[in-house]
GUTIMI-673964 format. One line per 5 residues: number of its first residue (from 1); their letters; for each residue x, y, z of N, C-alpha, C, O. Coordinates in steps of 0.1 Angstrom, whole numbers, padded with zeros to 4 digits. Layout:
NUM> A> X,Y,Z,X,Y,Z,X,Y,Z,X,Y,Z; ... $
//
This chain:
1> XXXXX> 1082,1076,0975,1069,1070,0973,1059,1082,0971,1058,1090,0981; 1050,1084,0958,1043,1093,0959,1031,1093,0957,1025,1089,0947; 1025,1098,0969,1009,1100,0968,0999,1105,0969,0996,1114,0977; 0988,1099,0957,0984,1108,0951,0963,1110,0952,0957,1099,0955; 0958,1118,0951,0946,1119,0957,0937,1123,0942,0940,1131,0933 $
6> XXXXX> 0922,1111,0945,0912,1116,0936,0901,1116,0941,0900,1109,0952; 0892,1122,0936,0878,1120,0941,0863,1116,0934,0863,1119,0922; 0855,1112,0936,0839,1112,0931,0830,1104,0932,0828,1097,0942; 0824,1105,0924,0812,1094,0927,0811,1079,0923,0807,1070,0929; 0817,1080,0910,0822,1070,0905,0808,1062,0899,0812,1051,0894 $
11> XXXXX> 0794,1063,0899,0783,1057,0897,0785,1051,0883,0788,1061,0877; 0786,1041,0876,0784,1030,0866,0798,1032,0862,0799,1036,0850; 0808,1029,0868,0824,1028,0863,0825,1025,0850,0826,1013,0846; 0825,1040,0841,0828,1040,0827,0839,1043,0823,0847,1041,0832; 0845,1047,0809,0858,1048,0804,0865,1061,0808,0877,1063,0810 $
16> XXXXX> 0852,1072,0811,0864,1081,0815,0866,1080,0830,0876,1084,0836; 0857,1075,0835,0863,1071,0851,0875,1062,0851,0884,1065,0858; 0876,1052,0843,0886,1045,0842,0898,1052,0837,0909,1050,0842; 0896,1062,0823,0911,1069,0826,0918,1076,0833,0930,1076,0834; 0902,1087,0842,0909,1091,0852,0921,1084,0859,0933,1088,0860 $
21> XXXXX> 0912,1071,0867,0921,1064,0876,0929,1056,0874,0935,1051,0883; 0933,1052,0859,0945,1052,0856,0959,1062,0855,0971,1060,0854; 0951,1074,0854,0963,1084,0854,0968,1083,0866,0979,1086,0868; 0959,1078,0876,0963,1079,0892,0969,1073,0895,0975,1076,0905; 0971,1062,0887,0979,1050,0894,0993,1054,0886,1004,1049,0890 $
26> XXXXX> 0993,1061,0876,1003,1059,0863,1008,1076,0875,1017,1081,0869; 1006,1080,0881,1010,1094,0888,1016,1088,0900,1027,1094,0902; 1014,1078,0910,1017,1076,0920,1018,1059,0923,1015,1048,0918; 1024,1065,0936,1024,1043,0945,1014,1038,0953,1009,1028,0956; 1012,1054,0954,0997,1051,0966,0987,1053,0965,0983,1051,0977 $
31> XXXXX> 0978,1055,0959,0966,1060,0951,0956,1065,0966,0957,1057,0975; 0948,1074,0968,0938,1078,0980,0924,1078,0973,0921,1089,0970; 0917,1070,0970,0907,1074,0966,0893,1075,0972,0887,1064,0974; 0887,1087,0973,0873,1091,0979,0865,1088,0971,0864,1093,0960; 0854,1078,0977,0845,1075,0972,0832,1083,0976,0830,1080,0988 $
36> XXXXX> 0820,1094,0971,0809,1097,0974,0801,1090,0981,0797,1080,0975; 0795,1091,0994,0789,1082,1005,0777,1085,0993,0779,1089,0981; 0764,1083,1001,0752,1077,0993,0745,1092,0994,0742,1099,0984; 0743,1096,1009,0740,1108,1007,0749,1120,1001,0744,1129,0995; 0757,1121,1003,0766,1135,0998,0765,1130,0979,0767,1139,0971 $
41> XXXXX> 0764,1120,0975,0765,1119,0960,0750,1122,0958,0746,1130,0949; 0740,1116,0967,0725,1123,0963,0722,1135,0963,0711,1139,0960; 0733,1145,0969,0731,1164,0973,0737,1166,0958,0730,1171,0949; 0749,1161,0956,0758,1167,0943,0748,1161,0934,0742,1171,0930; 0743,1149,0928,0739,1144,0916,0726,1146,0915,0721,1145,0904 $
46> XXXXX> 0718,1150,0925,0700,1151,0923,0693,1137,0920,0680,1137,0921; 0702,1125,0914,0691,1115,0903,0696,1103,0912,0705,1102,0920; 0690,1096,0908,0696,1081,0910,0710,1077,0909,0716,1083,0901; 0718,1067,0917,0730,1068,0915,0733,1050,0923,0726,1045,0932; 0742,1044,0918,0747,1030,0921,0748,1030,0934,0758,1037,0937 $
51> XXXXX> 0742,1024,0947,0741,1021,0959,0761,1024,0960,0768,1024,0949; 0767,1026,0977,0778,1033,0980,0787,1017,0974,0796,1017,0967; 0780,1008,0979,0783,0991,0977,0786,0986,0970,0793,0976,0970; 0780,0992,0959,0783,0988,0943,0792,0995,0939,0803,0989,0936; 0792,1008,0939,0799,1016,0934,0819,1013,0938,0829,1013,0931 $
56> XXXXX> 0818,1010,0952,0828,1008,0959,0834,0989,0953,0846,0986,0950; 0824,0984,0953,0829,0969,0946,0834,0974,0936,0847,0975,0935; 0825,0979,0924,0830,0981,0908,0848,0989,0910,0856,0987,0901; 0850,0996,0919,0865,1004,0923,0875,0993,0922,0884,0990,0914; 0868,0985,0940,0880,0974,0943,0883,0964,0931,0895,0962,0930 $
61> XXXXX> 0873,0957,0920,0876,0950,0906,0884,0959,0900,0894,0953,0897; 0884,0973,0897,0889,0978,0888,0907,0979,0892,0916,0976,0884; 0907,0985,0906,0921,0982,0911,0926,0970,0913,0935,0973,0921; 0926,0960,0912,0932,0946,0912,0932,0945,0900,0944,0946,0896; 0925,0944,0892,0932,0942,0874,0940,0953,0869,0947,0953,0859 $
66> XXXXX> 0938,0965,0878,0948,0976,0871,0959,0983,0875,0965,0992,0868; 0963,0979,0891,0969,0985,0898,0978,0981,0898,0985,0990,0903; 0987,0967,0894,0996,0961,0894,1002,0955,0913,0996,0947,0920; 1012,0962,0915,1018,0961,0927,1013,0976,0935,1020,0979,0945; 1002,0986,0931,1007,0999,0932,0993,0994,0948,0984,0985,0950 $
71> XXXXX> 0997,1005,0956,0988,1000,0971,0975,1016,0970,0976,1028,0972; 0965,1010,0966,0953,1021,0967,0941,1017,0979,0938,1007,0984; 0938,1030,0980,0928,1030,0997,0918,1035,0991,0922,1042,0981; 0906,1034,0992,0892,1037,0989,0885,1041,0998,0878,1033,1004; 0886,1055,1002,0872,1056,1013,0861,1065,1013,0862,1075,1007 $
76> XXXXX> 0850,1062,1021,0838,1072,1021,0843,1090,1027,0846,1094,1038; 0841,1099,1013,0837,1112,1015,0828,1119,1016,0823,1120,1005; 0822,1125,1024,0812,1139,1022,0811,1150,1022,0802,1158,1025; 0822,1150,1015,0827,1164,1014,0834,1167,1000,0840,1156,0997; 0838,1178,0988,0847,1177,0978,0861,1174,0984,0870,1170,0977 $
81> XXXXX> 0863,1177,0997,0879,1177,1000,0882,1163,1001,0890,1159,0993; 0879,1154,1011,0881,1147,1020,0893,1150,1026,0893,1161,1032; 0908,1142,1026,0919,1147,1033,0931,1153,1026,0943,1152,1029; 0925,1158,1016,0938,1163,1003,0936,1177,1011,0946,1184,1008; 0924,1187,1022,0933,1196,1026,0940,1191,1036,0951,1196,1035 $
86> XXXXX> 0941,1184,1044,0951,1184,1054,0960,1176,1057,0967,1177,1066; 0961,1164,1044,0972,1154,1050,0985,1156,1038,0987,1154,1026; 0991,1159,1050,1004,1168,1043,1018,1157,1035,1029,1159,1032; 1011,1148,1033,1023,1137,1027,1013,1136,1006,1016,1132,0995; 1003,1141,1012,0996,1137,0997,1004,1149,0986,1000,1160,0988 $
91> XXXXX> 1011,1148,0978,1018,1152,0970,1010,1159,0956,1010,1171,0953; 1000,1149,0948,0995,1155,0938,0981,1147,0935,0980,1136,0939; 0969,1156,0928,0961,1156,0926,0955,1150,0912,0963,1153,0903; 0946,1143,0908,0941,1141,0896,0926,1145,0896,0917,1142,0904; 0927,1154,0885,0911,1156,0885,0906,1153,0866,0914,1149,0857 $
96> XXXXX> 0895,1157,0865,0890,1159,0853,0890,1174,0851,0893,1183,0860; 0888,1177,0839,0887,1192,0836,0874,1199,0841,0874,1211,0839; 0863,1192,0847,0852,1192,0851,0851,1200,0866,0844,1208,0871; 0860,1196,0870,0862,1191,0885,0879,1201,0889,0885,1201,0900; 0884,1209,0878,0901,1213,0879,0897,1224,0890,0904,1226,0899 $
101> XXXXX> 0882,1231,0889,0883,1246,0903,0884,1238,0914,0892,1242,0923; 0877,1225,0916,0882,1221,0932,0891,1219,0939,0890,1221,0951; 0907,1213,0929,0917,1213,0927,0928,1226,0929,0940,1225,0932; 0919,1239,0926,0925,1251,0934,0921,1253,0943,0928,1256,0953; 0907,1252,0945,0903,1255,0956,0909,1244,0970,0908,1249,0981 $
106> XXXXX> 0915,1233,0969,0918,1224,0981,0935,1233,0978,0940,1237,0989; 0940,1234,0971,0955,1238,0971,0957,1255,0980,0967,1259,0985; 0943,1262,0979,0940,1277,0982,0939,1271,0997,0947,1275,1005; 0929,1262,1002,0931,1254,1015,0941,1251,1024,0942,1255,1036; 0951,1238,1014,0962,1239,1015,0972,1246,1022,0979,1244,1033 $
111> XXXXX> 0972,1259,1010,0983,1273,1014,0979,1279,1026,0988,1283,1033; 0965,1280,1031,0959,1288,1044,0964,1274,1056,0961,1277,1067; 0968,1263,1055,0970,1257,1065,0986,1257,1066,0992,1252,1075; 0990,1263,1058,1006,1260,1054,1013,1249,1053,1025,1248,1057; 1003,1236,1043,1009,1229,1037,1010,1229,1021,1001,1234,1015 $
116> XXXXX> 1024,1223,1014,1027,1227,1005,1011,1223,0991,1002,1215,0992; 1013,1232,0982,1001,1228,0971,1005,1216,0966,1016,1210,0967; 0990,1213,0958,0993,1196,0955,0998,1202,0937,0995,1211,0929; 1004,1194,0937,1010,1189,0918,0995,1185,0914,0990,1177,0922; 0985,1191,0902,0974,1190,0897,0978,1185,0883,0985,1191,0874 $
121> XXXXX> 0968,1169,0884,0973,1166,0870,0956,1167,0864,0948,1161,0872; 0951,1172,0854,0939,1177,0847,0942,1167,0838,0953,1165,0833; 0929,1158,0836,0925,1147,0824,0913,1155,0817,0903,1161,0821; 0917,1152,0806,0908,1158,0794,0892,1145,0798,0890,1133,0803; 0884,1155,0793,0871,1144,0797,0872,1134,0784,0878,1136,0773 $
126> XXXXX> 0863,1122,0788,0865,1114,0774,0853,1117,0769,0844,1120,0776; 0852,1116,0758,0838,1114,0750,0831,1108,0743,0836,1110,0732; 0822,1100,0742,0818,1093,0731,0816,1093,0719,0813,1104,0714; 0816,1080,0710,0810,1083,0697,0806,1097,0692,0811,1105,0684; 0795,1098,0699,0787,1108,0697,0794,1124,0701,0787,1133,0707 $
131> XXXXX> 0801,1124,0700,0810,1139,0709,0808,1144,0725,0815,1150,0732; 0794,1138,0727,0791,1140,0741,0803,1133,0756,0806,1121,0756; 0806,1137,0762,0816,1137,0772,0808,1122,0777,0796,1122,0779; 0816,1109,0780,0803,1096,0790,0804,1102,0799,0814,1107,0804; 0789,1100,0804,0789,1104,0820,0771,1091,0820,0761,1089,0812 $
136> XXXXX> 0778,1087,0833,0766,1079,0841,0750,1080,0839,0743,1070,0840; 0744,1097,0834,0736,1098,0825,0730,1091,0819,0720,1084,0820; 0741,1094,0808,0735,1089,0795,0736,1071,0794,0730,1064,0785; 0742,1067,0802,0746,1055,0801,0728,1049,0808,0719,1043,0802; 0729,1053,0817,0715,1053,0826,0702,1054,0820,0691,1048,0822 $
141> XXXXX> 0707,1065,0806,0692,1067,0801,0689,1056,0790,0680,1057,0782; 0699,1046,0790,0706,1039,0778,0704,1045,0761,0697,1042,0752; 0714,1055,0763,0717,1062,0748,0732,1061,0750,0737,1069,0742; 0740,1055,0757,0756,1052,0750,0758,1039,0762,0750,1037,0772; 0765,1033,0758,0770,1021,0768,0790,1027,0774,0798,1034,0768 $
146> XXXXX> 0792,1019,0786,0802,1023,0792,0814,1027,0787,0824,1031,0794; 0815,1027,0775,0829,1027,0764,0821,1037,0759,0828,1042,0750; 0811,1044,0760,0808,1060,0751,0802,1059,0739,0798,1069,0732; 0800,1041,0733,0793,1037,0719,0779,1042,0720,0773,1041,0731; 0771,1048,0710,0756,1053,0707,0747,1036,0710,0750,1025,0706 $
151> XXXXX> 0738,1042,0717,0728,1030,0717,0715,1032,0715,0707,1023,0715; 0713,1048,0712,0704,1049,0704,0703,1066,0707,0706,1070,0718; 0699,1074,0699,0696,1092,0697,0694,1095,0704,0683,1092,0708; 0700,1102,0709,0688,1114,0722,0673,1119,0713,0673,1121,0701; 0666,1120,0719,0653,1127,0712,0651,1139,0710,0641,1143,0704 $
//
């Protein structure tokens, strides 16, 4: 059984959040996923961001229609690590290419605790229409909708 750890904020559950965490599930049985509490995502993001509640609902819908039989845990982080440095059964990692230094840096963690490094699987960011990478942003400022379609120019 292999399991596997992601992390973030997750604020307006778009397509590349969704491929992320499909890789996750398509990588492992057990999926760990850290969810950004309300304040530690307001230190990392600076702006407005989907209450911990919402964010955490939009996860649980997404894993029931996507996870099949596969068993995933959702919990509040405050930290980039949460328990990928120390819990020694978590096998491998999914990140974005955004996010791959943290991914050494918990495996650099890892080795100073003397458990083995995690297997890092790096997803290409997605992008929209418009070549720009979706991110919660733009969706927010409404100039692309959750699939990365233009909904109107940046100025």
């Amino acid at each position: 059984m292999v399991k596997v750890v992601l992390g973030g904020t997750f604020d307006i559950l778009h397509r590349g959040h969704k491929t992320l965490l499909k890789r996750a599930i398509a990588q492992g049985d057990e999926i760990l996923v850290g969810l950004a509490t309300d304040e530690f995502a307001q230190l990392r993001k600076g702006r407005r961001i989907s209450s911990y509640g919402e964010r955490l609902a939009a996860l649980r819908k997404f894993f029931e229609e996507n996870a099949g039989e596969k068993e995933y845990f959702i919990f509040p982080i405050d930290d980039p690590y949460g328990p990928a440095t120390s819990d020694g059964g978590i096998e491998a990692i999914v990140v974005s290419e955004e996010t791959f230094k943290v991914a050494e840096e918990i495996n650099r963690l890892r080795s100073e605790k003397g458990l083995t490094g995690l297997r890092v699987v790096v997803v290409e960011m997605v992008r929209g229409e418009d070549g720009r990478r979706i991110s919660a942003s733009w969706i927010r400022l409404g100039e692309m909708d959750e699939e990365g379609r233009v909904l109107q120019r940046g100025k």
